[in-house]
N, C-alpha and C positions, 0 to 999 in steps of 0.2 A: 504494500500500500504506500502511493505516493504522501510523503507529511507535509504536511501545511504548517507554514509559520506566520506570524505575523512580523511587518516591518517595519509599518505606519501605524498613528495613531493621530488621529484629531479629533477635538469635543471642545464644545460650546453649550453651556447653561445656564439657569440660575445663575448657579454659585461660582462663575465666571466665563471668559470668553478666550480659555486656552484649555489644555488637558492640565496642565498643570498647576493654574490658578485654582480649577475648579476641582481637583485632589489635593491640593493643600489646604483649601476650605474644607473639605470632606474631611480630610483627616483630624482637623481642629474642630470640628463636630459644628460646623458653621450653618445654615440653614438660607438658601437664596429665595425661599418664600415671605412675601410679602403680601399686605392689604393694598390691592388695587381695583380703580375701578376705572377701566378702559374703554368702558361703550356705559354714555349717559344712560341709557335707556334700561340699564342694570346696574342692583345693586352691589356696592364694594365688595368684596371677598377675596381671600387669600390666594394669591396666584404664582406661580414660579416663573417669572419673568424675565428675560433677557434683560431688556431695557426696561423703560419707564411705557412704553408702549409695544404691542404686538408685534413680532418679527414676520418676516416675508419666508416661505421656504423658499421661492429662489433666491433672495438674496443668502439666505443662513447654508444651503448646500453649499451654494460659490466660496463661499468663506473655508467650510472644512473641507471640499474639495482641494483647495489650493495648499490648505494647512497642513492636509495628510501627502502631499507629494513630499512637499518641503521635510517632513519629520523622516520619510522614507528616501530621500537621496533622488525621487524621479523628476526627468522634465521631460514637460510634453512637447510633441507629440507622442504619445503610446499608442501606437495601433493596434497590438496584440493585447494589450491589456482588458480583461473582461469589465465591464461592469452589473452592479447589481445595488439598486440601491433602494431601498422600500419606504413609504411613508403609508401609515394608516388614513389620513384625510389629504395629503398632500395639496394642491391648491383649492380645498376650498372654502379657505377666505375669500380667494379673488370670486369664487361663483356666487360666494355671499353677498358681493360688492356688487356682481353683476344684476343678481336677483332684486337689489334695493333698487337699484337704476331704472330696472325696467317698471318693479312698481311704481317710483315714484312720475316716471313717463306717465304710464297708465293711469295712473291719479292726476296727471296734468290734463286729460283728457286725448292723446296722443292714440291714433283708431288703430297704428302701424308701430311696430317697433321692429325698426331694420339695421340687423347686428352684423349681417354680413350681406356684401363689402362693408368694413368698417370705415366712416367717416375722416377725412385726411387729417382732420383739428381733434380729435379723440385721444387721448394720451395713452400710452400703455400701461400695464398692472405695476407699474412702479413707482408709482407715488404712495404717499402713506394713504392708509386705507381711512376709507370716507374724506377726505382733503380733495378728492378731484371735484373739477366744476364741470365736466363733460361724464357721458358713459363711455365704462372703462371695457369697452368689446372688443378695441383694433386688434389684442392679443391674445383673442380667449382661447385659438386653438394649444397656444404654449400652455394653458391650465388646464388641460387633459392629465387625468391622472397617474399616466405612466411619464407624464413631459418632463417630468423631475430627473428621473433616470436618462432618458433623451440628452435632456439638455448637459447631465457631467458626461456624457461622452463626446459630446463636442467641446466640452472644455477640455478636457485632455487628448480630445483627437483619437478616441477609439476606433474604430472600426468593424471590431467583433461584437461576442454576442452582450447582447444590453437586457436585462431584466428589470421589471420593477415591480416586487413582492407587495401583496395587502394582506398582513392577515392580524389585523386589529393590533392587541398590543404586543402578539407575539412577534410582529413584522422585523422587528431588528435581526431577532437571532434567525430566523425564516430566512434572511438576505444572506446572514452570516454562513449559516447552511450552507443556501446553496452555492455559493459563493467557492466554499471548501469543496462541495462537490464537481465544481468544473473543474479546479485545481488537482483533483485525487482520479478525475475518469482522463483527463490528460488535455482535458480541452483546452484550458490557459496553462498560462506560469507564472500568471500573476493576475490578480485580479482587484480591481476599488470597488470596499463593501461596504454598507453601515445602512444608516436611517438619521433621517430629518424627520421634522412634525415640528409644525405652527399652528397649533388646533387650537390655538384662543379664541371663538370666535364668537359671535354671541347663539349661534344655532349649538354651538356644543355646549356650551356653556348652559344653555337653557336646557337643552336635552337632560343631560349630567342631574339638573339641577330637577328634574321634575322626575326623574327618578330615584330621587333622594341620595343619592351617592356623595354631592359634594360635601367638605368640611367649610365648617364656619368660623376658625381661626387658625389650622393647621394640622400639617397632616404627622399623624404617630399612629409609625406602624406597629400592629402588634401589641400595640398599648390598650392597655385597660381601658384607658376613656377615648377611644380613636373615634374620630367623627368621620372619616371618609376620606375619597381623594384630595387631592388638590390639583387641579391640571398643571401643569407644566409645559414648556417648550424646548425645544433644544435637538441636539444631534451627537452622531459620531460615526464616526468615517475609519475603517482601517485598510492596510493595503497587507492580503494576503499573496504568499509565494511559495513556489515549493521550494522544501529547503535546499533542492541543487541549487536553484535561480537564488535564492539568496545565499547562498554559499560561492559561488561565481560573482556575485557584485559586491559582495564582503559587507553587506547589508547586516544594520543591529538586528540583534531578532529579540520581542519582548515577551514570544510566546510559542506554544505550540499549540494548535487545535487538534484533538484528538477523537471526538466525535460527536455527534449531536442525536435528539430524538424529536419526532415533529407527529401529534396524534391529533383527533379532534373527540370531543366529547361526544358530539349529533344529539345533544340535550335539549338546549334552551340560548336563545339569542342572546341572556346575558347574565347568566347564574351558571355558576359552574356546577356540572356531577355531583350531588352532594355525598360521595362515598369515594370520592376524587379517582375511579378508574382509570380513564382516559391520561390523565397527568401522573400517576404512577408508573401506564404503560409508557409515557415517555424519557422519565426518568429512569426505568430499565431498558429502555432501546438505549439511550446514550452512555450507560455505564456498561450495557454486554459490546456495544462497537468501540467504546475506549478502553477494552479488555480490563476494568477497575471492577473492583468492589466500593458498596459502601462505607467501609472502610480503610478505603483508600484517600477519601476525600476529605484537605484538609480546611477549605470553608465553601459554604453558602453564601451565595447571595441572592437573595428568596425577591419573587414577584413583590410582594407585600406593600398592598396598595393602601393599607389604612381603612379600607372596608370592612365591614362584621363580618360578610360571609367567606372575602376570598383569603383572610388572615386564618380563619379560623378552620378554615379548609388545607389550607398549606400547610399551617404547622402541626395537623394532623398528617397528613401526609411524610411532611421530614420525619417526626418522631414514629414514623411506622416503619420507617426503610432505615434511616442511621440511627448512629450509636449516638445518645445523647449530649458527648463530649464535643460533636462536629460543630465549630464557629458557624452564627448564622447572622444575617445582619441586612437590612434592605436601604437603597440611598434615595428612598422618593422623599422621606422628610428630608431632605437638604435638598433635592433638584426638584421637588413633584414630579407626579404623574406623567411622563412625557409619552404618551400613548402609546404609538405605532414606532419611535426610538427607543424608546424607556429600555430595553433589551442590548439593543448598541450600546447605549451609554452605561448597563451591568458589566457588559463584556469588557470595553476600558476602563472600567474600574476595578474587575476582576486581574486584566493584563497587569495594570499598576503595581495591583497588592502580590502579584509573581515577582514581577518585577524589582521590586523595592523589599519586599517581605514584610509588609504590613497590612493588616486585614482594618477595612472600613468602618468604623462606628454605624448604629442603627441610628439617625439623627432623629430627635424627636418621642424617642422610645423612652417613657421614663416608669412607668411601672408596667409589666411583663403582664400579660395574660396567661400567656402560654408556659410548659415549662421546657423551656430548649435553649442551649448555650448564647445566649443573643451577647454580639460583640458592643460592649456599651460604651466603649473609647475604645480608638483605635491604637493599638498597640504590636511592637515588633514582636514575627513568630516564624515559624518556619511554614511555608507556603511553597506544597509542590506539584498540590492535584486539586482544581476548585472547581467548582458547576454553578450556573448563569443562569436561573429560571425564568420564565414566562409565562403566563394562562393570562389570555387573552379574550374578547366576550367572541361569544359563539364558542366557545369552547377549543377554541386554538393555542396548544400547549406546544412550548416550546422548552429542552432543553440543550446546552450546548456544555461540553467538557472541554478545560485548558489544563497546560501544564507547563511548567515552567522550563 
C-alpha cells in the first residue's frame, strides 16, 4: 500500500488567521467565540467569527489555498496535482444575496427578473454582503456549488481530476479520504485537500435556531450545562503526497494518514442512531485499515458539538470501544461549529498535536458529564496514533486515522 503523508498545512479561524496563531490560542485554552450580531434582522448571539463580519468562501479558500503551497514548498502551476476540496453550504450566502435581490425586485413591482445575460453595471459576488446597490447575478454561475473546488484548481493551474465532496459536517475528512484515496490507487502524487465553510448566514442561522440547536452564550462541549452549537467559520487546506514524492522533494512531513472509515446511519435527516451503529461501524472500518487496535490510540479528538444528543451519543460510543485512559478533547468551544470544515480543521489540529506532542485542551469544558479522560489543559505527552471524528446530520460519519 502506497503511504500518504502530509506536507502542507493551512487554517484560518476564530481563534486566528494562520495554523499557528490559531494552535497557540488553542493551546492556551483561548476561545475565538464571541457575541455578535451580523444581520439586523437577528438577534445577537454567540458566533465564531473571522472578523467582525461574515467571511466570503471564495475569498477564505484563496487565502488557505495560497497559505498551504507556501507551508508545503509548491509553486504553481501544478498540473498533476489532484484537487478535492468540500464545503457543506459553500456559496450560499451569495444565493442568499441573490434570493433578497430578486425579492426585493419583486416587491418593487418589477413583472420580469432577468438574471441572465447579466446587466454590464451589476457588480460581482465580491463586495461585502448586503452593501451592493445593484443585483448581485453577473457571477452567479461561479456560486454553483462545486465552483469552490473549480475555482482552486485554476488557482494553482490543475489540470486533473477536481472533486468537490458535501456531506454535511463530515465533509472535511470525506475530502481528506478521498483525497488519500487517489494518492494510495496511484492516481496522483500529490494532491490539495481540506474544506472551507462561511455558513453564517441568516437562512442557517434561523434554521439552527428553530430547531433549537443553537447556544445562547457558548458552546461547552461535553459539559454538564452545554446549551448547543455555536456556528463557526473557517477552513483548512492540507497538501497530501506519497511518501516517495515527498521523499524526492525533501519535503517536511507533519504526518502520516493511515486510514479512514466513511458509513451512513439511513436514520433520520438530523438525529443520529441513537445506539450509534453506523458511527461504531466507522470507527472499526478505520482502525481494521490502519491495522490498530483501540489501544493503540493515543488521543481523540471527538465530533463534540455541545448538543444533548450528539455529546451524549459519542461518549457512549468512545467508552464502548476504548480503554478509559484514551485522551479525548473537542476544539469547537474555541473555533465553533465550522460545519462542513469542522473535520479539516480536527485533522490540523490532530497533525499539530503529532507534530509538537501536545494534545489540545476541550475549550469550554468545565464540569464533565460524561466519564472519559477529557484533556482539560493542554499538556506535553507522547502522541503516536490519534483518530479525527465526524457524525454529520443525515447520519454521515466520518473517521480518519494519523500517525506520527
Amino acid at each position: 500500500m502506497v503511504e500518504v503523508v502530509v506536507t502542507g498545512i493551512s487554517l484560518v479561524s476564530a481563534l486566528g488567521k494562520s495554523l499557528v496563531d490559531s494552535w497557540q490560542q488553542l493551546l492556551a485554552g483561548k476561545s475565538g467565540i464571541h457575541i455578535y450580531q451580523p444581520f439586523p434582522e437577528l438577534e445577537p448571539r454567540p458566533l465564531g467569527l473571522i472578523d467582525k463580519q461574515p467571511a466570503q468562501v471564495r475569498v477564505l479558500t484563496q487565502q488557505l489555498v495560497a497559505s498551504v503551497l507556501q507551508d508545503a514548498g509548491l509553486v504553481s502551476p501544478l498540473p498533476n496535482c489532484g484537487v478535492v476540496i468540500g464545503s457543506s453550504r459553500s456559496h450560499q450566502a451569495a444565493w442568499e444575496e441573490m434570493a433578497r435581490w430578486m425579492y426585493l425586485e419583486i416587491e418593487s413591482g418589477r413583472s420580469e427578473i432577468n438574471i441572465f445575460p447579466p446587466h454590464p453595471s451589476y457588480p460581482t459576488l465580491t463586495g461585502s454582503r448586503y452593501a451592493s446597490t445593484h443585483p448581485p447575478y453577473s457571477s452567479w454561475l461561479d456560486t454553483l456549488p462545486h465552483m469552490n473546488a473549480i475555482a482552486t484548481a485554476r488557482q494553482i493551474g490543475a489540470t486533473g481530476i477536481v472533486l468537490a465532496p458535501m456531506a454535511a459536517c463530515a465533509t472535511g475528512i470525506w475530502a481528506i479520504a478521498q483525497a488519500t484515496f487517489l494518492i494510495q490507487s496511484g492516481q496522483c502524487q500529490q494532491v490539495l485537500t481540506g474544506a472551507t465553510e462561511a455558513a453564517i448566514t441568516p437562512l442557517t442561522l434561523t434554521g439552527f435556531q428553530k430547531m433549537g440547536a443553537l447556544a445562547k452564550t457558548g458552546a461547552y462541549p461535553f459539559d454538564l450545562h452545554r446549551e448547543g452549537l455555536v456556528l463557526g467559520e473557517g477552513g483548512a487546506m492540507l497538501i497530501l503526497e506519497s511518501a516517495e514524492s515527498a521523499k524526492q522533494r525533501q519535503a517536511k512531513v507533519y504526518g502520516k494518514i493511515l486510514g479512514f472509515g466513511l458509513t451512513t446511519d439511513a436514520y433520520h435527516p438530523n438525529t443520529p442512531e441513537p445506539a450509534g451503529k453506523s458511527a461504531i461501524a466507522a470507527i472499526k472500518q478505520c482502525l481494521e485499515r490502519s491495522h490498530l487496535t483501540p489501544k493503540d490510540i493515543d488521543y481523540i479528538h471527538a465530533h463534540g458539538t455541545a448538543t444533548q444528543i450528539n455529546d451524549k451519543i459519542e461518549s457512549k460510543i468512545i467508552q464502548s470501544l476504548f480503554p478509559q485512559s484514551v485522551p479525548v478533547s473537542s476544539t469547537k468551544g474555541a473555533t465553533g461549529h465550522t460545519i462542513g470544515s469542522s473535520g479539516a480543521l480536527g485533522v490540523a489540529f490532530c497533525l499539530m498535536a503529532l507534530q509538537q506532542q501536545i494534545l489540545p485542551p476541550c475549550v469550554g469544558l468545565k464540569q464533565p458529564e460524561f466519564d472519559l479522560n477529557f484533556v482539560s489543559e493542554a499538556h506535553q505527552t507522547k502522541v503516536q496514533r490519534v483518530l479525527c471524528f465526524s457524525f454529520g446530520f443525515g447520519g454521515q460519519n466520518a473517521v480518519i486515522a494519523l500517525e506520527k
